[in-house]
C-alpha positions in Angstrom: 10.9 55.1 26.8 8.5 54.0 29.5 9.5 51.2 32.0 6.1 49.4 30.1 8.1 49.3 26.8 11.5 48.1 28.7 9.5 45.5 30.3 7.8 44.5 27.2 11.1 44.1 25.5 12.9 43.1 28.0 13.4 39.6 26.1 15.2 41.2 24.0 18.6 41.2 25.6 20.4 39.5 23.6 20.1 42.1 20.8 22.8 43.6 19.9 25.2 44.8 16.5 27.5 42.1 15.5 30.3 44.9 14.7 30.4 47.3 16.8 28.0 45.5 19.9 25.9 48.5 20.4 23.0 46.9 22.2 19.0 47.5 21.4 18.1 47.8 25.0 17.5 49.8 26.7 15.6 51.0 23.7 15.8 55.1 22.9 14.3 57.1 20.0 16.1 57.0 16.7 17.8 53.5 17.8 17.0 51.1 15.2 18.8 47.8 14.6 18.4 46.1 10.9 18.7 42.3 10.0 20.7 41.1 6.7 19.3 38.1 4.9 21.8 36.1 6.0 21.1 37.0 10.0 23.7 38.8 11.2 22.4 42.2 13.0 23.9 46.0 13.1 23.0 49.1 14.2 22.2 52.0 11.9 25.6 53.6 12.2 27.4 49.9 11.3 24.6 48.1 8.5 25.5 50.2 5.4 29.6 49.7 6.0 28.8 46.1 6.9 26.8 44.9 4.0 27.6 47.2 1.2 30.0 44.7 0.0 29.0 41.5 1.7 28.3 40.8 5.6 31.7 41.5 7.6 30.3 39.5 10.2 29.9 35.6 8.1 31.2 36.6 4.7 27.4 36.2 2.4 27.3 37.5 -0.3 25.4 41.1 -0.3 21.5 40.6 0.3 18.5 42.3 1.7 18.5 44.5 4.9 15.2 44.6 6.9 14.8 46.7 9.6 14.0 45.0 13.0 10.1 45.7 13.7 6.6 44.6 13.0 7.1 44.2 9.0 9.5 41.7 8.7 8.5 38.2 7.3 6.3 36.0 10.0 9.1 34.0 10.4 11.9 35.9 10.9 9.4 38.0 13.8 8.9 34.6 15.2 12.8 34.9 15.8 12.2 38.2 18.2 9.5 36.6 19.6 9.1 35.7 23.5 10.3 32.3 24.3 7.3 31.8 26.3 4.8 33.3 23.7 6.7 30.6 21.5 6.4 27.8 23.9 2.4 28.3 24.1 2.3 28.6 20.6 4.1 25.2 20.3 2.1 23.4 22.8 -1.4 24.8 20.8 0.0 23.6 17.4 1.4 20.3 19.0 -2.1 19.9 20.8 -3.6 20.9 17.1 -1.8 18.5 15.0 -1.6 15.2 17.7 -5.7 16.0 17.6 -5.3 15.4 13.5 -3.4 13.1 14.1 -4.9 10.7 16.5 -7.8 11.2 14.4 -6.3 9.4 11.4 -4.5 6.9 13.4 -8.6 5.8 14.2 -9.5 6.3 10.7 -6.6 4.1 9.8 -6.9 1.5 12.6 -10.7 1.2 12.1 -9.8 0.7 8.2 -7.0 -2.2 9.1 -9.5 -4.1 11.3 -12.2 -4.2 8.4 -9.2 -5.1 5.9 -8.3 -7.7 8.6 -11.9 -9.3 8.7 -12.2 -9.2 4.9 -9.2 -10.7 4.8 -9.9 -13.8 7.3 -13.1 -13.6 5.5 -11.5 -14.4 2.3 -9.3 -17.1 3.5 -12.2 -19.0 5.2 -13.7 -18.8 1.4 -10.6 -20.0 -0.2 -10.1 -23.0 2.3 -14.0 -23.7 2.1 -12.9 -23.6 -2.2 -10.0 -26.0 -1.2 -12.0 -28.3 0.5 -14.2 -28.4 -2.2 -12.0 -29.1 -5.1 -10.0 -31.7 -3.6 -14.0 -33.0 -2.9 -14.7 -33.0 -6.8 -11.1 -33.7 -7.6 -11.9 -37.6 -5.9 -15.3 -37.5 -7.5 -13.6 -36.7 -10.8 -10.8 -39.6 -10.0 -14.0 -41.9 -9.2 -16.1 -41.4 -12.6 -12.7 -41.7 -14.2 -12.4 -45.3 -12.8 -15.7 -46.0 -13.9 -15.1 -44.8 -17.2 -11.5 -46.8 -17.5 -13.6 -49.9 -16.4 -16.2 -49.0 -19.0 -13.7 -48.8 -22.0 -12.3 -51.6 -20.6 -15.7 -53.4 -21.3 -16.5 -52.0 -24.0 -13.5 -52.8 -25.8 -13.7 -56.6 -24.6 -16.8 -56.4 -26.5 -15.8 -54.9 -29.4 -13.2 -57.9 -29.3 -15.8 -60.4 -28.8 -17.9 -59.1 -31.7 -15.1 -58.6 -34.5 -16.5 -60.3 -37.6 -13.5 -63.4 -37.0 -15.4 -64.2 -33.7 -19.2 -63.6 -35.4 -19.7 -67.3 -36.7 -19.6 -68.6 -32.6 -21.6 -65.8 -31.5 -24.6 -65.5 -34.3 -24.7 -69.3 -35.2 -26.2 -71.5 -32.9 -24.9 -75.1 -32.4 -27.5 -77.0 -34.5 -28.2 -80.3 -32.8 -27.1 -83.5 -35.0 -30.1 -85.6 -35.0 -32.6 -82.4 -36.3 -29.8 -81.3 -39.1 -30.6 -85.3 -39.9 -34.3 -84.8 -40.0 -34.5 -81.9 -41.9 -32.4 -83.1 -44.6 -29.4 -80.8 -43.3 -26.9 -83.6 -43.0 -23.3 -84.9 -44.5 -24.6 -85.6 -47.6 -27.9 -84.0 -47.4 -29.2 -81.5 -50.1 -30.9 -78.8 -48.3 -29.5 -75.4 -48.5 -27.3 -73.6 -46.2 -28.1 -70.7 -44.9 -24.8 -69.4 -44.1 
């Protein structure tokens, strides 16, 4: 292969067969190195031998062997990946999401200050409401005075004017000398009017 290739690969130095440690680099024609589904790596002499039955290497159960390349999942690539491709990658999606994320934080911030004015709003109201009611409260304590002192009256009154007390109330104290006159004395005959 060309030095281009080696040096475009040359991250890859770590890779290697986990049974018999033939490495991938430097990289030559028919070389091909294969993952299992649970990650352990072989060669293409080793991976039939040791997976058939179950990974040698960490004892999974038998699985799926990929070859290493181009079509394996995105995320298992991202695994063979440079760690400085990754790194830029990381600070563009961290840059990405913060950007999201400030922007709710203002969304949210802006909505907790409104929520925090309707709120103080709303107490000012209910204080205002307090103020008021303990206002009528007295007013409603006052009339009830001046209703208890009405009643009060009233049934004085209603005493006062019982048929027993009528006779001082409706007769008049006659003066003596006119019942005399009028024929309206001891032994007089005139009629009564009551």
């Amino acid at each position: 292969m060309s030095n281009a290739t080696q040096s475009t690969d040359s991250h890859l130095y770590w890779l290697s067969c986990n049974r018999c440690s033939t490495r991938f680099l430097p990289p030559q024609a028919g070389k091909r190195m294969f993952l299992s589904s649970c990650g352990c790596i072989y060669c293409m002499r080793c991976v039939q031998a040791s997976t058939q039955a179950g990974c040698i290497t960490c004892r999974a159960a038998p699985g799926k062997v990929l070859p290493i390349g181009k079509n394996l999942p995105q995320q298992v690539v991202e695994m063979f990946n440079r760690n400085e491709e990754s790194l830029a990658k990381i600070n563009k999606r961290s840059s990405f999401q913060n950007r999201h994320y400030n922007r709710c934080l203002k969304l949210l911030t802006e909505a907790e200050k409104g929520l925090a004015e309707q709120i103080n709003a709303e107490e000012r109201e209910a204080r205002k409401r307090q103020v008021e009611m303990k206002m009528m409260n007295e007013k409603i304590r006052e009339k009830q005075m001046q209703v208890d002192r009405l009643e009060s009256a009233l049934l004085s009154l209603k005493i006062t004017s019982s048929p027993v007390n009528m006779d001082y109330i409706t007769s008049l104290p006659v003066p003596r000398h006119r019942c005399e006159r009028e024929g309206m004395g001891r032994g007089g005959g005139g009629e009564r009017l009551f």
